[in-house]
Each structure stands twice: as C-alpha cells, then as structure tokens.
N, C-alpha and C positions, 0 to 999 in steps of 0.2 A: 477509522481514525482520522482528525481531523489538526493538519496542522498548518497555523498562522505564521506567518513569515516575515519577519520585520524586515523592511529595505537592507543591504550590507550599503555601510558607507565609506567613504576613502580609508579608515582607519581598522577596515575589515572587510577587503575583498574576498574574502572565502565563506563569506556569511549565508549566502543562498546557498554555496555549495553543500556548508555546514548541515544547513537545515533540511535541505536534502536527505542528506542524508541522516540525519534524526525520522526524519519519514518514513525512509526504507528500515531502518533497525525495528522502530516501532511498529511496522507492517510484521515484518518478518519475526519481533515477538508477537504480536496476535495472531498470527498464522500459527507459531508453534504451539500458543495457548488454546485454538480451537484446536486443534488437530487432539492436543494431550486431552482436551473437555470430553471428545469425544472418546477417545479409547477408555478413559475413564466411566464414563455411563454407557461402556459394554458395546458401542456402535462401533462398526467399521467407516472411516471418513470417505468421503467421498471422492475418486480419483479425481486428480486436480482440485481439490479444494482451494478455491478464491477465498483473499481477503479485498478491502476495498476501505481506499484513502481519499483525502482530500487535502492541496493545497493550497493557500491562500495569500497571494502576496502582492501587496495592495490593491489595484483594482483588476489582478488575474486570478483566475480559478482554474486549479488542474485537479482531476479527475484520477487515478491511478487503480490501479488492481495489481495485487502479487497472490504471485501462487508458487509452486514446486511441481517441475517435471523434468525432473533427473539433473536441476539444477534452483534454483528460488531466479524468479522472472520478477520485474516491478516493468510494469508497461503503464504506460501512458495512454488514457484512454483517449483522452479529449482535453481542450481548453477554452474556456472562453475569457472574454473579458465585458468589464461590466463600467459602461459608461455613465458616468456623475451626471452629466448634463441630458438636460431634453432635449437642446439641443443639437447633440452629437446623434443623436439615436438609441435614445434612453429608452424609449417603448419598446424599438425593435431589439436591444440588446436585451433587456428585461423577457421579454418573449423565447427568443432564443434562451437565454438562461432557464426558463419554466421548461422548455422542451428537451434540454440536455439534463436537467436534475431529475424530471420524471423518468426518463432512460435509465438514471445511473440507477435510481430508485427500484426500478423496476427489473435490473441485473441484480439488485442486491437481495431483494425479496425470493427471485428465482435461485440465488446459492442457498438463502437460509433456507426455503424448503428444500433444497437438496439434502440440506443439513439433518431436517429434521426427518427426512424418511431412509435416512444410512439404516441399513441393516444390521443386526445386531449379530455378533463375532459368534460365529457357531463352534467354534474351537479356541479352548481358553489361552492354549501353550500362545497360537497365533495373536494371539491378544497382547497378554504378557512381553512378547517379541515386538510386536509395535512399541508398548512402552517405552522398552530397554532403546528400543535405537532413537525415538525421539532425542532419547538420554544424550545422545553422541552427538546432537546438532553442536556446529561450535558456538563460541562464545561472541556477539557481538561486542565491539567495542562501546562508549557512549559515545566517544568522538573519532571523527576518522580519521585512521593513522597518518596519512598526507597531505598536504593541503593541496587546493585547486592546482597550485602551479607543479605542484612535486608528484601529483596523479598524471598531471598530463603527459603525453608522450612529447620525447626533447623533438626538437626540428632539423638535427643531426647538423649542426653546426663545429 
C-alpha cells in the first residue's frame, strides 16, 4: 500500500498525523484481507504474516511493515530522503534510494512466497474457526478519533 502525503499547513496541523494514520487502517485492512484470501483458498496463513507500506511526503520516503503478534505492529522500516539537486547529493541520494527499494523489494517478495507455500488446513472445523474469529477483528475508524493534540499525553500541568 502506497500512500502520498500532502504537506499539513497552518490551517491543519493534524494533517501528517491524519494520514498516518490512513496508512495504518489501510495496512491493517490488507493484512485482514490477506489473511481472510488465504483461509479462503483453504491455506493456513503464515505465522506472522507481513503486510508492507509506503509513505510519501514530499521529498521523504518511509518504508513500513505491519503485521499481528498477539497485538497488530506498524514498524517503521527505514527512511530516506531524496534530494532535488545535483548539487546536494542527487546521485549519492538516488544510489541509496536504489539500495533501500531493492531491500524492501526483496522482503516483500520473501513474505509473498511465504504466502504462496502456506499449507493447506488439514482440518476443516480448524479452518472454519480461523474464519469466524477474523470475523471479530474491530472495526477501524476512517478517521482517528483524536487529534494530534488530544492523543497526546497532557504535561501534567
């Protein structure tokens, strides 16, 4: 999942936060949408199944992965930034960016075949059971219930 980030400007400081978190809901629906693909065509998912994001806002790149182990995780893989000029360091930044995408590339290629060699539910009931509790994930909101200031913790004033 790839999401672009427009700058927040004075008239919407919670704009990054926002989008943000747009990131993580939509991580966290494609995690539960592989997760259910696969119980569906009869595979067992793979422990810890990763999803994997991208964000984009203006000339930064961050890199993300979420998964579920006994709680849903969004980590932060990496970040680069990517300089306009040649003369700032345009090649060596462009360089670096070729060797941080081929990485993420090549994590994301290693979960889809983890994907595709899941073993198949030798026990239907156990199948069915996966389903049902998918069922119980809660409900993301689209937007988050507090804003940057009202999430954060007060300064005990």
């Amino acid at each position: 999942m790839t999401e672009r980030v427009d700058p927040p400007n004075e008239s919407n400081q919670d704009k990054r936060y926002s989008d943000h978190y747009k990131l993580a809901r939509g991580l966290k629906d494609t995690w539960a949408h592989c997760v259910n693909a696969l119980i569906k065509s009869k595979k067992v998912p793979p422990t810890n199944l990763k999803v994997f994001g991208i964000q984009i806002f203006n000339q930064e790149v961050e890199l993300y992965c979420f998964d579920f182990v006994g709680c849903f995780r969004l980590q932060k893989l990496t970040s680069l930034s990517i300089s306009r000029r040649e003369n700032n360091g345009f090649a060596e930044a462009f360089r670096e960016m070729v060797v941080v995408c081929h990485g993420f590339a090549k994590m994301v290629a290693e979960e889809v075949k983890r994907w595709e060699q899941a073993p198949f539910w030798d026990d239907e009931s156990n199948r069915r059971l996966a389903e049902k509790t998918l069922g119980y994930l809660p409900v993301t909101f689209p937007r988050p219930s507090k804003s940057l200031n009202e999430a954060a913790p007060s300064q005990g004033h």
